[in-house]
N, C-alpha and C positions, 0 to 999 in steps of 0.2 A: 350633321345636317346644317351647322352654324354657315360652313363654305360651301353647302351642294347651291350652285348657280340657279340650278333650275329651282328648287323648290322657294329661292327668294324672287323670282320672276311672278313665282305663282301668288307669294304674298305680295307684290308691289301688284299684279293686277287684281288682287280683292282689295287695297287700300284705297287704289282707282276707281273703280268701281262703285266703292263705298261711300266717296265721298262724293263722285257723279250725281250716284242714285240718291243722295240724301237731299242732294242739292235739288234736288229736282222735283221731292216731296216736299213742297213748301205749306209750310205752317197759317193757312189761309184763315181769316177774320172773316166770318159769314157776315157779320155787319155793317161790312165797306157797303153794303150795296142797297142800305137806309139812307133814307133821306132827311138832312137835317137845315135849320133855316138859314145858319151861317158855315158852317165846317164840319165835318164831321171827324170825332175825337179818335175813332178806331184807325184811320190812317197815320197817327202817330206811331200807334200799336205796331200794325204793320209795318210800318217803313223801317221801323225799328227791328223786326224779326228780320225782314229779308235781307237788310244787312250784314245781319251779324252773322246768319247763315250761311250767306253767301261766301263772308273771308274763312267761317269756319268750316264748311265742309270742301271749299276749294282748296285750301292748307292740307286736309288730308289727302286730296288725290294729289296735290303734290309733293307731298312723301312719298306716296306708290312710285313718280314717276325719278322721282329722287335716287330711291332706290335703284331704279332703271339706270339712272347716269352713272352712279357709284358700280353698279357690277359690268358694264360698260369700260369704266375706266381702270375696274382694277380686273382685266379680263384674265392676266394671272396667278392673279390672289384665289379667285374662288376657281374650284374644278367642277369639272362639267356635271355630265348625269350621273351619279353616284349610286340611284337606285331603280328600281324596277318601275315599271308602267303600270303594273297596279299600285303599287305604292306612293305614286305621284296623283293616281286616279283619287285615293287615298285621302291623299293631303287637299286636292282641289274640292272634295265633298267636304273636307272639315270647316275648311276654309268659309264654301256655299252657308254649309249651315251655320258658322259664327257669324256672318256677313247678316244674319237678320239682327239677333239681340246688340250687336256691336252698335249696327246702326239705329236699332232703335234708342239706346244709351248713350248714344253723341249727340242724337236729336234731343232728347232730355237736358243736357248739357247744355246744350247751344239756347235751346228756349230760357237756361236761368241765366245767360250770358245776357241774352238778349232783353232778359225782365230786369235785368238790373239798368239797363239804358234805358228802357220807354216806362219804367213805374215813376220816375221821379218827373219826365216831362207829362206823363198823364194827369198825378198827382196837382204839378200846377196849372195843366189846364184847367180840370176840373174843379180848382179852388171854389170858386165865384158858386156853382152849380151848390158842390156839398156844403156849404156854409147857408146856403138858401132852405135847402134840404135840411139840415140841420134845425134852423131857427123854424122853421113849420113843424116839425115833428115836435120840440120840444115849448109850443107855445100853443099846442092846443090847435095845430093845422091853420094858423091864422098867420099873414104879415101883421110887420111893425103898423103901419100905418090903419089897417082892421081893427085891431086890438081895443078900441076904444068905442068900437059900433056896437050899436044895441043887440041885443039876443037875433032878434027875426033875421039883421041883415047878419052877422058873424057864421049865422048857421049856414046862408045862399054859398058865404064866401068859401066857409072851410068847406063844403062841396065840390066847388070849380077847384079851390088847391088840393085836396086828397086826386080829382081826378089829374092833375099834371103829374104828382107827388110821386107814383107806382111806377110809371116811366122812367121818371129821371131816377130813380131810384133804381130800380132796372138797369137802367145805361150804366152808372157807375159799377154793378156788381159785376158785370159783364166783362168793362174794363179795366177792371181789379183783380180779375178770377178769383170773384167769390163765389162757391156755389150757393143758388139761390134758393129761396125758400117760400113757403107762403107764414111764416110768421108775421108776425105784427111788425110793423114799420119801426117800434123805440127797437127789437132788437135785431132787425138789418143794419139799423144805424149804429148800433154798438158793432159791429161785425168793419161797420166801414171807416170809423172815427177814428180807428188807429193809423190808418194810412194819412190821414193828414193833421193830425198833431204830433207825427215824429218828423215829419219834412218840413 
């Protein structure tokens, strides 16, 4: 089977295919289409998937076609049809059917190619955000500059910051793929501190 011509035809067109169709399920960010008052942080996200997507499942269809040049050039290296019409029917179903888990398993791939390029630029965009995040959770939902107000007003304030707090707290789980929770805010923030005490 190593030199039947045809049946490596038939794998360079499920490689093409493979890496077409992957390319063309793109791993989309529901959150591009939020409104934010300066930038919006999820098009990092993405710009960063669709890149890396793009070189990697383009690289696989051209292997498929790769293939295609090599049995092309070596036209009497490999021999022709070797086996029967069912047999190739055969092969082109096995082919179909590994053509799902394959692709599903490259797109898995391709996503931790891709997180290891956009977690470290999210990480420092988001600096500023989780250290804000950080100092309210851990000071009693109050700013620096609060902290020193009497009960009545400390109480108005830690209102207005819990209600900004869930948001942006929100936002970063989102951009981090953490899955979310309704716990208490100290331990979302233990869930998200490790991301930026190790960058």
């Amino acid at each position: 089977m190593m030199r039947d011509k045809t049946t490596w035809r038939l794998i360079s067109i499920a490689l093409t295919c493979i890496g077409l169709f992957a390319a063309l399920l793109k791993s989309g960010v529901p959150e591009l289409s939020a409104t934010y008052a300066d930038f919006n942080p999820f098009f990092i996200k993405q710009n960063e998937i669709e890149l890396v997507m793009k070189w990697f499942f383009t690289g696989i269809a051209f292997i498929g076609i790769f293939i295609q040049v090599i049995l092309i050039i070596g036209e009497n290296t490999f021999g022709g049809r070797k086996y029967s019409t069912r047999t190739y029917i055969f092969i082109s179903v096995l082919l179909i059917a590994a053509a799902f888990p394959i692709t599903k398993t490259v797109n898995i791939i391709g996503n931790e190619l891709a997180r290891s390029r956009w977690l470290p630029k999210i990480v420092e965009n988001q600096r500023d955000l989780y250290l804000d995040i950080e100092f309210l959770i851990e000071n009693d939902y109050l700013r620096q500059n609060q902290l020193a107000l009497k009960d009545s007003d400390r109480e108005m304030y830690r209102k207005e910051n819990l209600k900004d707090l869930y948001p942006h707290i929100e936002q970063l789980e989102k951009l981090l793929d953490i899955s979310q929770s309704n716990s208490e805010l100290k331990t979302r923030l233990v869930k998200i501190k490790p991301f930026f005490k190790t960058n």
